[in-house]
N, C-alpha and C positions, 0 to 999 in steps of 0.2 A: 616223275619224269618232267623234264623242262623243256621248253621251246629256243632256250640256247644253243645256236649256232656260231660256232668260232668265226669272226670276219674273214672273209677269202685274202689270198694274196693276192696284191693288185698285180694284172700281167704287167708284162713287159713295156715301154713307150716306145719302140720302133716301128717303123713301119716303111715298104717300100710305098715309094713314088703312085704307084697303082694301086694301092690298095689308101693312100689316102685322098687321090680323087674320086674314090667309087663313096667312102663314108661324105667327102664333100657332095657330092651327087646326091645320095639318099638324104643331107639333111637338107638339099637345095630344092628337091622333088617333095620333102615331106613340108616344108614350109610355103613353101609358092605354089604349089598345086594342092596336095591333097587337106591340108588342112581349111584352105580357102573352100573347096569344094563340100566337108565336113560341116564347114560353120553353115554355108547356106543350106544344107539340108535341114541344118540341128532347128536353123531361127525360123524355116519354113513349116517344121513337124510343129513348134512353139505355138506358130500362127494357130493350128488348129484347133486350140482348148487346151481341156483340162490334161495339163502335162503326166501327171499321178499315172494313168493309164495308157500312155501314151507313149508305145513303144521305139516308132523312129525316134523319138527324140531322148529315151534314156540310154538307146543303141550309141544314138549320135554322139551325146554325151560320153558317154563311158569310151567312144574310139576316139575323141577330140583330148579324153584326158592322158590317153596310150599316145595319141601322137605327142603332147606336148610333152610326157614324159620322155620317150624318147628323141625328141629335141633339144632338151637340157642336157639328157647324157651324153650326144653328139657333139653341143657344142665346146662341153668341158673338156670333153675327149681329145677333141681335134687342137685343142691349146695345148693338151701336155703332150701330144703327139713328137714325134722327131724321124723326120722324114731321111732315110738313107738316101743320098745321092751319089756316093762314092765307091768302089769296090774297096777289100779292105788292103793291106800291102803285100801278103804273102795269099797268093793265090791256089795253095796246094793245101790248103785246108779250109775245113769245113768252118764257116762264118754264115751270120744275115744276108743273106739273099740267092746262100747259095744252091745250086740244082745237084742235088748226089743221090747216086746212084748205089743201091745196098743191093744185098745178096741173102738171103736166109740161108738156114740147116738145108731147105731141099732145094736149091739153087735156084728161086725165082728170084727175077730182079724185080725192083721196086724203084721209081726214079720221085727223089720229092724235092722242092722247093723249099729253102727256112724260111718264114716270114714271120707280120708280127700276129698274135694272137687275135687281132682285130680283122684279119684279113685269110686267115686259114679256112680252106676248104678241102678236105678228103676226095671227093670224088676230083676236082682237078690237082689232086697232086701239091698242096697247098700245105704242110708243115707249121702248126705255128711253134715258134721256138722254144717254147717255155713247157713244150709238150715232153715226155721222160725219152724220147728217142732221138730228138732234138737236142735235148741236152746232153744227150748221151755223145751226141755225132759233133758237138761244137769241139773245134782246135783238131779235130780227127786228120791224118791223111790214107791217103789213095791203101788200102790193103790192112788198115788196123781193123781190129775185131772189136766188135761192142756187144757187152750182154743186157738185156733190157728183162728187168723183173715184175711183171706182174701180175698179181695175186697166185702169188707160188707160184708159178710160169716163169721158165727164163725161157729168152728166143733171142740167139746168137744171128749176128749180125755182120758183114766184111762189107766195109766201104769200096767199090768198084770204080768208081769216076765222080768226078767233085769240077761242075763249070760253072764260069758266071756269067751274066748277062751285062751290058751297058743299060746303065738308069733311064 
């Protein structure tokens, strides 16, 4: 058995306006704040002696390497990002950024935002595009039907309302 893992597909580069000030924020908060606050624990634990057994500062260490790790992936991220400012031209179907409104088999509504996969959150209603129901719903309008399959599961779907927001 091998430790072969197929490379993921890289998501999507889109993302709205909000959700790429929230990743500028996290990297603005994790570099000017908590890493400054990291380093002086780490060089204070140092101060004490023998590092070998010296727990705050292999802690320190190992959260100082987590942040700069995900500092690098921030900062790459936010280059190849492409930030939507625009709504798209035909507003009666389902696009990037739009709010629709689905229907299931037992008639609960469901209302979700598309976004980009950077920025998706479930419990608000957060969509990211690249998700199989998302994909399903892009170009969709107001009353087509979508069947979403997964794992031997299909769950029929009727788009109800489709609005956009100003960026």
């Amino acid at each position: 058995m091998s430790r072969y893992r197929p490379p993921r597909k890289p998501g999507s580069f889109y993302i709205t306006p909000e959700g790429y000030a929230k990743l500028k924020d996290e990297l603005d908060y994790l570099w000017r704040t908590q890493r400054p606050q990291v380093t002086q624990a780490v060089s204070e634990a140092a101060a004490l002696g023998d590092r070998s057994e010296n727990a705050e500062y292999i802690y320190g260490k190992k959260l100082l390497r987590q942040i700069d790790s995900r500092v690098r992936f921030l900062r790459k991220r936010l280059d190849q990002l492409t930030v939507v400012t625009t709504l798209p031209e035909d507003t009666s179907r389902v696009y990037f950024g739009a709010r629709v409104t689905v229907e299931d088999e037992d008639g609960v509504e469901t209302t979700w935002r598309i976004v980009g996969p950077d920025e998706f959150d479930l419990k608000d209603g957060l969509l990211s595009m690249d998700s199989p129901l998302a994909c399903a719903l892009m170009g969709k309008t107001i009353d087509d039907e979508i069947v979403i399959r997964v794992e031997n599961k299909e769950t029929f779907y009727c788009v109800t309302q489709i609005s956009y927001q100003e960026f």
